[in-house]
mmCIF file of the C-alpha atoms, coordinates in Angstrom:
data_MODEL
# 
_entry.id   MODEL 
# 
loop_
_atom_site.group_PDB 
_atom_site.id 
_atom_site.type_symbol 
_atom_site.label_atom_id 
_atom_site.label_alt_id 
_atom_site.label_comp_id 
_atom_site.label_asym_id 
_atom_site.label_entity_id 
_atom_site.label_seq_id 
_atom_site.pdbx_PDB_ins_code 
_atom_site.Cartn_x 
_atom_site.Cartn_y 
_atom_site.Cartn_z 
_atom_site.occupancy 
_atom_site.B_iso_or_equiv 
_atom_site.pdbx_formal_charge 
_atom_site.auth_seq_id 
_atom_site.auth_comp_id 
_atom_site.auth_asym_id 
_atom_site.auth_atom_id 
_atom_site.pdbx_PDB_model_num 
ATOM 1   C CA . UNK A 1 1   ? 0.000   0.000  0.000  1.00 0.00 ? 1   UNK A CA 1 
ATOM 2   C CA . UNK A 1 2   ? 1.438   3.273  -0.705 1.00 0.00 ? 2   UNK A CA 1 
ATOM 3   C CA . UNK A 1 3   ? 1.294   6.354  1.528  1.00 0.00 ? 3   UNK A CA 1 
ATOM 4   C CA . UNK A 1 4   ? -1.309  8.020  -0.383 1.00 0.00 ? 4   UNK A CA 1 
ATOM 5   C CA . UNK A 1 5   ? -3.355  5.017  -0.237 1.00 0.00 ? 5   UNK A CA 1 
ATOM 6   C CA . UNK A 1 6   ? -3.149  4.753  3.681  1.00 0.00 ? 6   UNK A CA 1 
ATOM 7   C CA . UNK A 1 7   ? -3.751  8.341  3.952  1.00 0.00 ? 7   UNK A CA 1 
ATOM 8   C CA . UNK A 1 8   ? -6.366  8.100  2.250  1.00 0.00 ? 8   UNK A CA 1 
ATOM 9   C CA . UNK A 1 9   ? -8.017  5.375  4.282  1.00 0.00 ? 9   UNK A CA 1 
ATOM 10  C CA . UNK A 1 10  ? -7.812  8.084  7.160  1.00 0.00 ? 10  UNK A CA 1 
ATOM 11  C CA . UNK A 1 11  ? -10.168 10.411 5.166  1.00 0.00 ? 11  UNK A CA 1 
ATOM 12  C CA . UNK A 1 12  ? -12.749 9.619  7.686  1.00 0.00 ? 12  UNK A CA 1 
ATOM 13  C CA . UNK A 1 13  ? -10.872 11.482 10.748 1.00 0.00 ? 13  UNK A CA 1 
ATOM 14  C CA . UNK A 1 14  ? -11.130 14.383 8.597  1.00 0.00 ? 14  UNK A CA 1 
ATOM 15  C CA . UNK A 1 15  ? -14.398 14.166 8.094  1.00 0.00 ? 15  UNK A CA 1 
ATOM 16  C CA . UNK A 1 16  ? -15.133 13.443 11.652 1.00 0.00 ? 16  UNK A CA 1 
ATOM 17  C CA . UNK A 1 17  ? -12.956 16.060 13.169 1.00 0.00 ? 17  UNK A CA 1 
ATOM 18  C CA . UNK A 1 18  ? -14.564 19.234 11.266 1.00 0.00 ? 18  UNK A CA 1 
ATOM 19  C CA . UNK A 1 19  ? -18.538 17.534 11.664 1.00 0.00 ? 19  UNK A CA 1 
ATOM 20  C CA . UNK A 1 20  ? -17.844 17.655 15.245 1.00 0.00 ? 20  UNK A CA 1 
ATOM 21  C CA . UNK A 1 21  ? -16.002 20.847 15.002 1.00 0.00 ? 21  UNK A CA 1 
ATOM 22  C CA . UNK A 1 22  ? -18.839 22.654 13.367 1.00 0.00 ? 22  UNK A CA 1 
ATOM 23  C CA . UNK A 1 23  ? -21.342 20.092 15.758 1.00 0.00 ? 23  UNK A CA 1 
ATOM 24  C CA . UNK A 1 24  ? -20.223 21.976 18.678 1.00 0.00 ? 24  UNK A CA 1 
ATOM 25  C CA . UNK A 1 25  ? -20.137 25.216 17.484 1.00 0.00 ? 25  UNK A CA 1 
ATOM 26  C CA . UNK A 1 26  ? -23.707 25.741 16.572 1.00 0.00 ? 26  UNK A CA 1 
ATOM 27  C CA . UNK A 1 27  ? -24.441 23.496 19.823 1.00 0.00 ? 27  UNK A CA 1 
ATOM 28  C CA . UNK A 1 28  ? -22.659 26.160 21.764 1.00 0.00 ? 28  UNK A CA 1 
ATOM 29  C CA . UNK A 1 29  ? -24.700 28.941 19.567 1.00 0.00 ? 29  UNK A CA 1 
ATOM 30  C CA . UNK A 1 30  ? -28.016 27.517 20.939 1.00 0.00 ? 30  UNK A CA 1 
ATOM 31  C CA . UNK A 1 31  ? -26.570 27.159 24.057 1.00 0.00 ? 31  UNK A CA 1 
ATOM 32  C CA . UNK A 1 32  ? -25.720 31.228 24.241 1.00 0.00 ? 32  UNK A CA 1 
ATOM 33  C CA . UNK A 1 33  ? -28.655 32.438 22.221 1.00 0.00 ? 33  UNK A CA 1 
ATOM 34  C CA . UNK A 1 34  ? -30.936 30.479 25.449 1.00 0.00 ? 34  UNK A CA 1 
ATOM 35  C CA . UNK A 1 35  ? -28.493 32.163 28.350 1.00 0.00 ? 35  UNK A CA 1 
ATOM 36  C CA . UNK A 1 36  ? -29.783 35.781 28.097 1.00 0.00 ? 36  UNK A CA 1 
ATOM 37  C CA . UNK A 1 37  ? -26.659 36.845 28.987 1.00 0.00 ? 37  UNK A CA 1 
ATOM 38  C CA . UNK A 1 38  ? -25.928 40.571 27.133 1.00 0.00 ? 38  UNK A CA 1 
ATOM 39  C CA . UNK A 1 39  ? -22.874 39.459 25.629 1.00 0.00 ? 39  UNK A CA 1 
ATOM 40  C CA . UNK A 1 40  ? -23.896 36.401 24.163 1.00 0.00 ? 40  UNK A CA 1 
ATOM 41  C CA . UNK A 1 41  ? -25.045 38.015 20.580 1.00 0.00 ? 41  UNK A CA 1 
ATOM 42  C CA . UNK A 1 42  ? -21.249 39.387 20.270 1.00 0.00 ? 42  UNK A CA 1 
ATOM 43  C CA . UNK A 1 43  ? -20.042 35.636 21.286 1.00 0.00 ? 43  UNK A CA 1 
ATOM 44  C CA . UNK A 1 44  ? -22.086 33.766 18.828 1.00 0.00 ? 44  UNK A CA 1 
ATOM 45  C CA . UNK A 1 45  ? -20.519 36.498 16.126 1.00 0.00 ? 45  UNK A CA 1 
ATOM 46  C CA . UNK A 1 46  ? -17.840 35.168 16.715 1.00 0.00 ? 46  UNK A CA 1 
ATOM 47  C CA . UNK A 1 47  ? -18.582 31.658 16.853 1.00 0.00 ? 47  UNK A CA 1 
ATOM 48  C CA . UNK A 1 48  ? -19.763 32.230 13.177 1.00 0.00 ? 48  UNK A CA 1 
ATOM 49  C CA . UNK A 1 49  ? -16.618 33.027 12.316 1.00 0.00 ? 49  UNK A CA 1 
ATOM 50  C CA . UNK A 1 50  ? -15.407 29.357 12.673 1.00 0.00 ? 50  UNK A CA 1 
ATOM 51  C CA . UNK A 1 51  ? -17.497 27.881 10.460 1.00 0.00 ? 51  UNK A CA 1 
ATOM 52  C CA . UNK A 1 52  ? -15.615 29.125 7.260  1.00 0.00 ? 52  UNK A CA 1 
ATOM 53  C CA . UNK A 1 53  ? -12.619 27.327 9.062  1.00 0.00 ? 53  UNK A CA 1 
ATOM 54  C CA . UNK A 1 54  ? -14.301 24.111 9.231  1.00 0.00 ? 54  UNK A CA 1 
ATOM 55  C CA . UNK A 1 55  ? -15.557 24.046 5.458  1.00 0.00 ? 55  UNK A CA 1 
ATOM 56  C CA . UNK A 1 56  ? -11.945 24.866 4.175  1.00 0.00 ? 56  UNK A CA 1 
ATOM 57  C CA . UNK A 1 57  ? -10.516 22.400 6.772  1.00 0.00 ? 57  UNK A CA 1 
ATOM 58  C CA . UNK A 1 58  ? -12.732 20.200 4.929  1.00 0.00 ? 58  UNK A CA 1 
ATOM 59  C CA . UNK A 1 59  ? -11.174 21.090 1.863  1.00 0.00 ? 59  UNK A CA 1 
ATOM 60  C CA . UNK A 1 60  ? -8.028  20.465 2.986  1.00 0.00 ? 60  UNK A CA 1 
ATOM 61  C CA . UNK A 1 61  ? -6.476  23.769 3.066  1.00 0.00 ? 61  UNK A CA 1 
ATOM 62  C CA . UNK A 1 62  ? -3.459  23.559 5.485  1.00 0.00 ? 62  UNK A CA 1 
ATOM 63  C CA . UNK A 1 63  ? -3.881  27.111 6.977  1.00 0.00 ? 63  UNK A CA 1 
ATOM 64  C CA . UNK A 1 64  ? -7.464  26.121 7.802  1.00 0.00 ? 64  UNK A CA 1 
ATOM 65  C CA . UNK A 1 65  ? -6.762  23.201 9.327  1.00 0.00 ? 65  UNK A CA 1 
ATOM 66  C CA . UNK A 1 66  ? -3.912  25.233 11.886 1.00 0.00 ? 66  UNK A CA 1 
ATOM 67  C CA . UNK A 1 67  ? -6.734  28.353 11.826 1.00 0.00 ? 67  UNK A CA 1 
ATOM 68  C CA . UNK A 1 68  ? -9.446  25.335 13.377 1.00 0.00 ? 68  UNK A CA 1 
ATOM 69  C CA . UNK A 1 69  ? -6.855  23.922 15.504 1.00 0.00 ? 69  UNK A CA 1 
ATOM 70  C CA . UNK A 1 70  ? -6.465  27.675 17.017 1.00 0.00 ? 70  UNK A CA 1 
ATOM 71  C CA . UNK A 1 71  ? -9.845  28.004 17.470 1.00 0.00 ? 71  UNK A CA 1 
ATOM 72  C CA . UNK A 1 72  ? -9.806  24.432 19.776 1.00 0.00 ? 72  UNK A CA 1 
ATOM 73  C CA . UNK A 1 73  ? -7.385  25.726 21.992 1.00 0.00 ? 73  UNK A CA 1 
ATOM 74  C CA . UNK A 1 74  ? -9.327  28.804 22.375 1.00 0.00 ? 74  UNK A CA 1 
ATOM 75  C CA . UNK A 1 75  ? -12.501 26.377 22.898 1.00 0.00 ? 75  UNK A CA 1 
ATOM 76  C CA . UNK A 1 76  ? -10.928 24.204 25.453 1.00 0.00 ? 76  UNK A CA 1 
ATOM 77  C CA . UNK A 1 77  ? -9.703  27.459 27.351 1.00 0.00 ? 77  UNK A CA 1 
ATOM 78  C CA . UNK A 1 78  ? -12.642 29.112 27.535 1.00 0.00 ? 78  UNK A CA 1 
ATOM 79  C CA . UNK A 1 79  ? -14.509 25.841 28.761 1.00 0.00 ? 79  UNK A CA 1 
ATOM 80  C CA . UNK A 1 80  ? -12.096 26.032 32.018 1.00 0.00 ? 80  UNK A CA 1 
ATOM 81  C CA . UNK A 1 81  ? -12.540 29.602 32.644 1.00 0.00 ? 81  UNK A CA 1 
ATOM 82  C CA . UNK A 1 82  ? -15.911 29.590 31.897 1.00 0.00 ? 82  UNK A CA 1 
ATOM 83  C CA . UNK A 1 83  ? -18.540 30.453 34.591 1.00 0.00 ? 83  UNK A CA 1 
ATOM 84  C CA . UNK A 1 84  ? -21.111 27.537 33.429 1.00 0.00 ? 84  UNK A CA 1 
ATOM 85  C CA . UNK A 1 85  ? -22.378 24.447 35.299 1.00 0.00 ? 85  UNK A CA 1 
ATOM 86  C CA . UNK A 1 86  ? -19.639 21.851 35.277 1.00 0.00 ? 86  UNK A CA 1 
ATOM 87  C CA . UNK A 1 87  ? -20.972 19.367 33.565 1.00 0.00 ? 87  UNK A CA 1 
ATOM 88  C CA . UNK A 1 88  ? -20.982 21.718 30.451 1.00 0.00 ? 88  UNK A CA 1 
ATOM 89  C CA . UNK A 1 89  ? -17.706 23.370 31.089 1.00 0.00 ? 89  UNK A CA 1 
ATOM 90  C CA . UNK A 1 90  ? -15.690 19.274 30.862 1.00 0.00 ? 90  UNK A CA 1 
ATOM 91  C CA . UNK A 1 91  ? -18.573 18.389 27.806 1.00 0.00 ? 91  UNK A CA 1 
ATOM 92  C CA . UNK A 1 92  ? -16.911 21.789 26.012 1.00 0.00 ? 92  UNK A CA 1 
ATOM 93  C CA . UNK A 1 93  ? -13.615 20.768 27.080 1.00 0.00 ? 93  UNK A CA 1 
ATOM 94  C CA . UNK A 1 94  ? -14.137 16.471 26.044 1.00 0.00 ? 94  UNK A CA 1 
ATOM 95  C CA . UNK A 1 95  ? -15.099 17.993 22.828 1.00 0.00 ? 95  UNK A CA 1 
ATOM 96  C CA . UNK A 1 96  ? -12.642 20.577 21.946 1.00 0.00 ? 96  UNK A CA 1 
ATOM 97  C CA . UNK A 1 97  ? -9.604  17.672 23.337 1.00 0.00 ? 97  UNK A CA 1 
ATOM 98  C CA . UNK A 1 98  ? -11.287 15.400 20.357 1.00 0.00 ? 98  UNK A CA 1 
ATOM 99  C CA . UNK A 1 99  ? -11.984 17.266 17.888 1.00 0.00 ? 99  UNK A CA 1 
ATOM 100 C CA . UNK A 1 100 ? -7.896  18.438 18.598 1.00 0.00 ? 100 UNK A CA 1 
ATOM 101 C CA . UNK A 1 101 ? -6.967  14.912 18.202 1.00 0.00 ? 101 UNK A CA 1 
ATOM 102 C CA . UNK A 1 102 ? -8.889  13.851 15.091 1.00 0.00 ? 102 UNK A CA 1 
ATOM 103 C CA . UNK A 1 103 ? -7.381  17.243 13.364 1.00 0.00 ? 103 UNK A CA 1 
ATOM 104 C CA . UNK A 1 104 ? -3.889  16.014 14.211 1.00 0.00 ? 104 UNK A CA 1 
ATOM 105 C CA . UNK A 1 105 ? -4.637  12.460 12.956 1.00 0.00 ? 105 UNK A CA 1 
ATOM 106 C CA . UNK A 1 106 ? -6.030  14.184 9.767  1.00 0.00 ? 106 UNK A CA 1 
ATOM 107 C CA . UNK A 1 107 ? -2.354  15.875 8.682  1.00 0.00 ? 107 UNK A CA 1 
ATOM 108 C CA . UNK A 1 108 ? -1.385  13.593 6.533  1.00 0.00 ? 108 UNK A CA 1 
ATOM 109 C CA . UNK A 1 109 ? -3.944  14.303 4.276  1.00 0.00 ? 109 UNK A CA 1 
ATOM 110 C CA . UNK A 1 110 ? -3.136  17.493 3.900  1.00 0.00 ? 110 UNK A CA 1 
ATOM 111 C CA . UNK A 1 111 ? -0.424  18.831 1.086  1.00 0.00 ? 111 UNK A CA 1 
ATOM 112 C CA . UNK A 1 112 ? 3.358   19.588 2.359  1.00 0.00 ? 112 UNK A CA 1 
ATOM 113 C CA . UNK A 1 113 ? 3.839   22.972 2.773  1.00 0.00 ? 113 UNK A CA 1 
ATOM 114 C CA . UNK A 1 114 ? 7.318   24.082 0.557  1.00 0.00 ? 114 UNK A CA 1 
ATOM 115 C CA . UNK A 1 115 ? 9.267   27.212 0.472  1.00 0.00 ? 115 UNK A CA 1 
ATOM 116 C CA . UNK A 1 116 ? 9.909   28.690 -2.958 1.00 0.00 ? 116 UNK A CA 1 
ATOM 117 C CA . UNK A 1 117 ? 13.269  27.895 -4.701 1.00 0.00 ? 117 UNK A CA 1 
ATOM 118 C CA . UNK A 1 118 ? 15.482  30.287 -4.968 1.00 0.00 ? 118 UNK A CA 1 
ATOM 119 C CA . UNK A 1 119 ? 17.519  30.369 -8.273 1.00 0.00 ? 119 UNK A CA 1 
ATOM 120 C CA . UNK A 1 120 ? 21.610  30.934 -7.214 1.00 0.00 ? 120 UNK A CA 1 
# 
C-alpha cells in the first residue's frame, strides 16, 4: 500500500474532526442564544466566524486546518474559565480535546507545505 493510499483510508478522521467541530459550534450557539446573557449576541458572532474554518478544513487547506486547531485551543480554554455548570464546562472541554486529536490524525492528508526555490 502506498502512503497516499493509507492516507487516504484516514479520510474519515477528517471528516469526523470538522462535523464535530462545526457540531459543537452551533451546539454552543443555541446554548448562548438560550443564556440571556448581554454578551452572548457578540459571542455567537464570533462563533460564526469558525465555520468558514471548518468548510476549508474540509477542503483540505493547510492554513485552515492550523486556523481550526487555534480556534480548539481557544474552545478548550474558555470551557475552564468559563462560569457555566460543570458538567458543560468538561462536555466543552471532552469535545474541543477530540476534535484536537482527530485534526492532528487528519495531517497527513493534507499537502506539504514548501518554500519557494530560490535560483543561485
Amino acid at each position: 500500500m502506498t502512503a497516499a493510499a493509507g492516507a487516504e483510508r484516514l479520510a474519515w478522521v477528517l471528516s469526523a474532526g470538522v462535523a464535530l467541530a462545526a457540531g459543537e459550534t452551533f451546539g454552543l450557539m443555541v446554548i448562548l442564544g438560550c443564556s440571556g446573557a448581554p454578551l452572548a449576541p457578540f459571542v455567537i458572532g464570533a462563533l460564526v466566524l469558525k465555520l468558514p474554518f471548518c468548510w476549508l478544513a474540509r477542503q483540505r487547506r493547510p492554513g485552515a486546518l492550523m486556523g481550526l486547531f487555534l480556534w480548539e485551543i481557544g474552545g478548550a480554554l474558555a470551557a475552564l474559565r468559563a462560569e457555566a455548570s460543570a458538567a458543560l464546562r468538561l462536555g466543552e472541554l471532552a469535545v474541543a480535546i477530540a476534535v484536537m486529536a482527530l485534526l492532528l490524525a487528519s495531517v497527513p492528508l493534507f499537502p506539504s507545505v514548501r518554500l519557494p526555490e530560490v535560483d543561485p
